[in-house]
MMTF fields as JSON, N, C-alpha, C and O atoms, coordinates in Angstrom:
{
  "mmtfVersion": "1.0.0",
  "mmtfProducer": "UNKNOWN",
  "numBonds": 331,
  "numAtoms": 332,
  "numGroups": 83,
  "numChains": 1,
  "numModels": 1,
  "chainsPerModel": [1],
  "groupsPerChain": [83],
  "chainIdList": ["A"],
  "bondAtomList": [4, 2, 8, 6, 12, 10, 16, 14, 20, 18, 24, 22, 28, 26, 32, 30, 36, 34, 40, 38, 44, 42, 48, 46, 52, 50, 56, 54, 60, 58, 64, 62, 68, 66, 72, 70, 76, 74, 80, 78, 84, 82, 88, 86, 92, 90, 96, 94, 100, 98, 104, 102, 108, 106, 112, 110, 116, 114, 120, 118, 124, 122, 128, 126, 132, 130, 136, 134, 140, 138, 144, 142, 148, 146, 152, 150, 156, 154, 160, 158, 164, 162, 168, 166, 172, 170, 176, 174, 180, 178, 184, 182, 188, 186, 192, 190, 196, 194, 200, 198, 204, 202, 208, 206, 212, 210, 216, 214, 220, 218, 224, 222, 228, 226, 232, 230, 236, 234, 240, 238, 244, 242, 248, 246, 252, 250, 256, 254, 260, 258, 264, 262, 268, 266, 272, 270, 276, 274, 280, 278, 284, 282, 288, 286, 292, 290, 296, 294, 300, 298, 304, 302, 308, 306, 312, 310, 316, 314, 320, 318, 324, 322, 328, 326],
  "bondOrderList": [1, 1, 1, 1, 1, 1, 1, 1, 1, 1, 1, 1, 1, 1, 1, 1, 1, 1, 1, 1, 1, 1, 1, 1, 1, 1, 1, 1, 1, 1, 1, 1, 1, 1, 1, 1, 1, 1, 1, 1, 1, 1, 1, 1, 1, 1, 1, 1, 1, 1, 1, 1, 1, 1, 1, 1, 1, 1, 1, 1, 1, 1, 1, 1, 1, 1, 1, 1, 1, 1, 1, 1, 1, 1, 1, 1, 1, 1, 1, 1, 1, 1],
  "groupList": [{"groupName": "UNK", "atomNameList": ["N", "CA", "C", "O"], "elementList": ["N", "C", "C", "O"], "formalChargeList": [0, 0, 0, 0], "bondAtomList": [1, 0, 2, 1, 3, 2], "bondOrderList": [1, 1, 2], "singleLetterCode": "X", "chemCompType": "L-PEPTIDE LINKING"}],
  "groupTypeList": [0, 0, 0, 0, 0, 0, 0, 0, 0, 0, 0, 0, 0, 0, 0, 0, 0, 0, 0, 0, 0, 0, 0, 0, 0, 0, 0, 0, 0, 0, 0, 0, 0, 0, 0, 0, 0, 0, 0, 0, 0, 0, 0, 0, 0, 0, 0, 0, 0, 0, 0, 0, 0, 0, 0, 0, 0, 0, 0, 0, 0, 0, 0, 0, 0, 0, 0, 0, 0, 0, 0, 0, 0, 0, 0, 0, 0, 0, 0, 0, 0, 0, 0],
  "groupIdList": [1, 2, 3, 4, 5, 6, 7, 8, 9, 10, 11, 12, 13, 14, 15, 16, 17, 18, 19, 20, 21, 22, 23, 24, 25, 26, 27, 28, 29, 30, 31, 32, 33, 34, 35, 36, 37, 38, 39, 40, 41, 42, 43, 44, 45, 46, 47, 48, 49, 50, 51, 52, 53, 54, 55, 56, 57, 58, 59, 60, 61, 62, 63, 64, 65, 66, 67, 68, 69, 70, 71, 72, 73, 74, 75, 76, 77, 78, 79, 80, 81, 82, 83],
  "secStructList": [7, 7, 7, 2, 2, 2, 2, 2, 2, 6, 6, 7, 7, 1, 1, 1, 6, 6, 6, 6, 6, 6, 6, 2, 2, 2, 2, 6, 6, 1, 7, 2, 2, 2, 2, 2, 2, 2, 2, 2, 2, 2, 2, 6, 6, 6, 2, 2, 2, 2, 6, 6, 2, 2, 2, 2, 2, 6, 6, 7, 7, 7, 7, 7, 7, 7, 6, 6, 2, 2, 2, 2, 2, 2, 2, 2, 2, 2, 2, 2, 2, 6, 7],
  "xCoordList": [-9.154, -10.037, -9.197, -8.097, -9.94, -8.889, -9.774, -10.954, -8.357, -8.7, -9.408, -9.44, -9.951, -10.546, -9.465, -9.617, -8.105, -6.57, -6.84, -6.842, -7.067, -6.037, -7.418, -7.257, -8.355, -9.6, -9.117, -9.257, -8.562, -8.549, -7.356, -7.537, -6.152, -5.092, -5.203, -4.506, -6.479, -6.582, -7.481, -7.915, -7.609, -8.404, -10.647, -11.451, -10.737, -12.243, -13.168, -13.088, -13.945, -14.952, -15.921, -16.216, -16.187, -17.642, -18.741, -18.962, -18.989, -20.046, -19.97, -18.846, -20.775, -20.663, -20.442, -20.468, -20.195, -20.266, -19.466, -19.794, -17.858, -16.897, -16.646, -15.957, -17.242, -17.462, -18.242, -17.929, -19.662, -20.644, -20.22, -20.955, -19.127, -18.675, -17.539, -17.254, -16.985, -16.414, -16.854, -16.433, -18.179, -19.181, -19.703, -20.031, -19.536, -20.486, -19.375, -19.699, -17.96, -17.374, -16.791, -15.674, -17.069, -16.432, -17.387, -16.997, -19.191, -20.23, -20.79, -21.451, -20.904, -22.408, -23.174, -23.298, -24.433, -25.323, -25.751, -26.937, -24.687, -24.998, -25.915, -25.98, -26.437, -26.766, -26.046, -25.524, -26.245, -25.644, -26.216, -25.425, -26.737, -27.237, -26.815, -26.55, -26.765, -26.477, -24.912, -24.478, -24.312, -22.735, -22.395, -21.657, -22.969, -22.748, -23.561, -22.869, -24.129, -24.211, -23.5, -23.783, -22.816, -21.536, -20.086, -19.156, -20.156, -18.996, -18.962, -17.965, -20.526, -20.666, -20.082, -19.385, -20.476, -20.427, -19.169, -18.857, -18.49, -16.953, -16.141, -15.286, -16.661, -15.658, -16.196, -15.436, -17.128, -17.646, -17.446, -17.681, -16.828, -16.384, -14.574, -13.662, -14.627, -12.732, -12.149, -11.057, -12.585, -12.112, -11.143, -10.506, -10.429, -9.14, -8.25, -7.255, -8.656, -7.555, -7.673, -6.629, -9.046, -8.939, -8.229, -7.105, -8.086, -7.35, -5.76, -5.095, -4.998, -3.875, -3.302, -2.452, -3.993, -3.953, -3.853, -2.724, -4.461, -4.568, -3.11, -2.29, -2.88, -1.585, -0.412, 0.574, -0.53, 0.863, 0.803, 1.773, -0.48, -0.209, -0.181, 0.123, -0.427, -0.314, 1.657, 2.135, 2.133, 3.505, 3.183, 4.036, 2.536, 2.186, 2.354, 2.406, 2.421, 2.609, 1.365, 0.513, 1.033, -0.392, -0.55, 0.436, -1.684, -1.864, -2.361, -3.101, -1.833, -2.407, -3.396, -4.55, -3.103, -5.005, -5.659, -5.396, -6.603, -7.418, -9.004, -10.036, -8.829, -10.269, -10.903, -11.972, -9.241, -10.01, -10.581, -11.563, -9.989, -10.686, -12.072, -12.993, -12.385, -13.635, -14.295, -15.357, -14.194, -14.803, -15.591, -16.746, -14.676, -14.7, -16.036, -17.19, -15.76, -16.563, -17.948, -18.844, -18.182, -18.961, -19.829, -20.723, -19.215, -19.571, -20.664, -21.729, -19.448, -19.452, -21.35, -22.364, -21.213, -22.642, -23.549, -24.628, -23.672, -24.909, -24.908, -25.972, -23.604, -24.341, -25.279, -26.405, -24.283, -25.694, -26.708, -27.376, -26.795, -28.083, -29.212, -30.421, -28.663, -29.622, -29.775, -30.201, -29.232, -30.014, -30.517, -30.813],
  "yCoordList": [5.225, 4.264, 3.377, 2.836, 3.423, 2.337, 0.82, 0.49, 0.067, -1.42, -2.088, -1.541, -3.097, -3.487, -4.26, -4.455, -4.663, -4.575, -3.52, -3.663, -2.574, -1.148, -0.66, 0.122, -1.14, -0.543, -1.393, -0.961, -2.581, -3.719, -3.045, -2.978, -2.563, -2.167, -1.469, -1.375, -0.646, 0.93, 0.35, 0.964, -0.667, -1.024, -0.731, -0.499, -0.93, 0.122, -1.441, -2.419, -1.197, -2.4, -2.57, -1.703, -3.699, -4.072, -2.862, -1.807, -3.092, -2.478, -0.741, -0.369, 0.285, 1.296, 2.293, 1.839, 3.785, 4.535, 4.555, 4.77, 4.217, 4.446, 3.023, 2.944, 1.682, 0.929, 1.059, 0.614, 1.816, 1.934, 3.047, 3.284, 3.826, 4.627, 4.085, 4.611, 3.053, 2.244, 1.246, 0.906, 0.986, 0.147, 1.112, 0.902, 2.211, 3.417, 3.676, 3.7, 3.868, 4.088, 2.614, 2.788, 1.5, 0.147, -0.183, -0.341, -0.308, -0.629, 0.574, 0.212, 1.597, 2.875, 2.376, 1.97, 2.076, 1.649, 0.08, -0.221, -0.876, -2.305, -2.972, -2.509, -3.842, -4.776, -5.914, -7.002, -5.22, -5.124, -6.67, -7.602, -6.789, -8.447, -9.533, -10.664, -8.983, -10.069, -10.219, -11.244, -8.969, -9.488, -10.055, -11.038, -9.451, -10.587, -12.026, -12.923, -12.264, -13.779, -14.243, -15.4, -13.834, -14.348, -14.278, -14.86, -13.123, -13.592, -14.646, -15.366, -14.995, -15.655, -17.264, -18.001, -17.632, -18.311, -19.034, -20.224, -17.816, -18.083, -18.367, -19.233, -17.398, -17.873, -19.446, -20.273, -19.601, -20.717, -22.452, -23.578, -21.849, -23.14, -23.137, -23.884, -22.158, -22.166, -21.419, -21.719, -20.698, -19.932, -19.623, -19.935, -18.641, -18.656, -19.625, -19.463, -20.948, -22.238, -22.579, -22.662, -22.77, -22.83, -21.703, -21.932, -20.979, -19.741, -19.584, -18.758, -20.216, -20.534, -21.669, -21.46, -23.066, -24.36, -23.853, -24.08, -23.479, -22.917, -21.963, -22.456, -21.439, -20.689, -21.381, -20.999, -22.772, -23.067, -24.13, -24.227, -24.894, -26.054, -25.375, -26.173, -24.217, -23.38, -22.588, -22.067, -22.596, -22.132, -20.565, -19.94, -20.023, -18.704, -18.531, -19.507, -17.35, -16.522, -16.613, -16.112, -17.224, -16.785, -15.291, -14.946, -14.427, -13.705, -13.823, -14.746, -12.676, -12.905, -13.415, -13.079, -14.277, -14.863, -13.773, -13.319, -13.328, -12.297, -12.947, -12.284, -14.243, -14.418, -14.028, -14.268, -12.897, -12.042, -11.287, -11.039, -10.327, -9.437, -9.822, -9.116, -10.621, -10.904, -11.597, -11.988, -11.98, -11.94, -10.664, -10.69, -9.586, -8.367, -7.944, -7.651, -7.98, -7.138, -7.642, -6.89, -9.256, -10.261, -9.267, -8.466, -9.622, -9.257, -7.37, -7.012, -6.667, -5.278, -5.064, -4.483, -5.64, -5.568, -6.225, -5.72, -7.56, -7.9, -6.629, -6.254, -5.92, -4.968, -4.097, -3.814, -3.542, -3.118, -2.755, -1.744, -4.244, -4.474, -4.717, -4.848, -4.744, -4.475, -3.707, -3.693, -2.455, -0.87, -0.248, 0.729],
  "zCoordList": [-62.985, -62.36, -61.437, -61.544, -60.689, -59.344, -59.279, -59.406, -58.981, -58.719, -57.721, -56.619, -57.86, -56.602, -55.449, -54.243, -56.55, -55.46, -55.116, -53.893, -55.296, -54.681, -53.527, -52.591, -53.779, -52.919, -51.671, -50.527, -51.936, -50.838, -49.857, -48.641, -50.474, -49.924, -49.075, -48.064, -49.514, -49.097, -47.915, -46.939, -48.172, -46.391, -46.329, -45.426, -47.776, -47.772, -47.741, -48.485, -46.678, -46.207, -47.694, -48.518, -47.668, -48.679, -48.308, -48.902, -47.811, -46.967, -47.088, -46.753, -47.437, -47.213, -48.33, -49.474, -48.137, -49.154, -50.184, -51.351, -49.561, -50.5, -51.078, -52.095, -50.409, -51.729, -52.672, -53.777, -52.426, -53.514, -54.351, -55.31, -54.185, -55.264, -56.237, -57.313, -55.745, -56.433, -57.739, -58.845, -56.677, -57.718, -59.18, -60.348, -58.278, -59.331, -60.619, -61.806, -60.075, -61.093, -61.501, -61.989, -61.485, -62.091, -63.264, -64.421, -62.695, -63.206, -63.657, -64.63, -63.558, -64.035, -63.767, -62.612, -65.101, -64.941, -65.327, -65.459, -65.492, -65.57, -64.385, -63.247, -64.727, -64.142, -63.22, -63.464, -62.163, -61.103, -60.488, -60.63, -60.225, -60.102, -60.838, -60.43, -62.235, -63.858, -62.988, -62.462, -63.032, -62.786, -61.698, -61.769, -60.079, -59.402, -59.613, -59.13, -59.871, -60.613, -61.572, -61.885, -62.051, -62.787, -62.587, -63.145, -61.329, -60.101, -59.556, -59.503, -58.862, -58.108, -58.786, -58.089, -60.177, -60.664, -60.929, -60.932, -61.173, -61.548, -59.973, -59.787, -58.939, -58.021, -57.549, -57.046, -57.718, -57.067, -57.798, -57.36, -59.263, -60.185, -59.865, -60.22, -59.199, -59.686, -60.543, -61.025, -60.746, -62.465, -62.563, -63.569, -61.261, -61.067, -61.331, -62.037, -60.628, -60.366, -62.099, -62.746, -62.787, -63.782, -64.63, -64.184, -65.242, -65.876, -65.16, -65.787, -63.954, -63.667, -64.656, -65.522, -64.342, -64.859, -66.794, -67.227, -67.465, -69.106, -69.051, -69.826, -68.749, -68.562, -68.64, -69.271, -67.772, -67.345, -68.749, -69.5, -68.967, -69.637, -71.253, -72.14, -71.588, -72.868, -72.618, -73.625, -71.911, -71.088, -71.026, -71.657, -70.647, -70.727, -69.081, -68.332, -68.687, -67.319, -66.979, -67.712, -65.882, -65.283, -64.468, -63.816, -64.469, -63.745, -62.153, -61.813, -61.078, -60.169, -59.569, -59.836, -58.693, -58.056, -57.458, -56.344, -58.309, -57.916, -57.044, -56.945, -56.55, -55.814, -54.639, -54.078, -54.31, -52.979, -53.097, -52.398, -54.469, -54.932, -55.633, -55.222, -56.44, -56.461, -55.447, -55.932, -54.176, -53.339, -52.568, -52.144, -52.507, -52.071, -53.3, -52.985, -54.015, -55.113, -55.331, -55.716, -55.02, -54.783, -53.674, -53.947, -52.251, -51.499, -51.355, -50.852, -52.204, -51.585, -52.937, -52.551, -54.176, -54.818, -54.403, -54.71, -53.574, -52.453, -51.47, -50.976, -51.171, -50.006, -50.432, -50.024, -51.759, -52.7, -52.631, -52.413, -52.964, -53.432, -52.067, -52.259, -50.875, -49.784, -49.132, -47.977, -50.207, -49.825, -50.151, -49.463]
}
């Protein structure tokens, strides 16, 4: 299964077939709306900046800021969903 880093690398637009096969193999058959609304949610509180901040003040390694990639993924299930 490939990442939505590695979809990004690879240069593959929101938009279009080979993101919706991405979607196909990330999601199957979830609810595809439920989760972008709870993307939406998280990128839009910070979740990242929050889940950095818990890391450092617990002394733990934070992981990559992934909010491009859930932007991308944000994005590429509204395209979705308007086809």
């Amino acid at each position: 299964m490939q990442t939505v880093a590695e979809v990004r690398k690879r240069g593959i637009a929101h938009e279009g077939p080979a993101a919706a096969e991405v979607l196909s193999e990330l999601f199957g058959d979830a609810d595809r709306a439920a989760v972008l609304r709870s993307l939406e949610a998280g990128i839009e509180v910070g979740a990242e900046r929050y889940l950095r901040l818990v890391a450092r003040v617990s002394g733990q390694a934070s992981s990559p800021d992934a909010t491009e990639e859930l932007k991308w993924l944000a994005r590429a299930l509204s395209a979705a969903d308007q086809t």
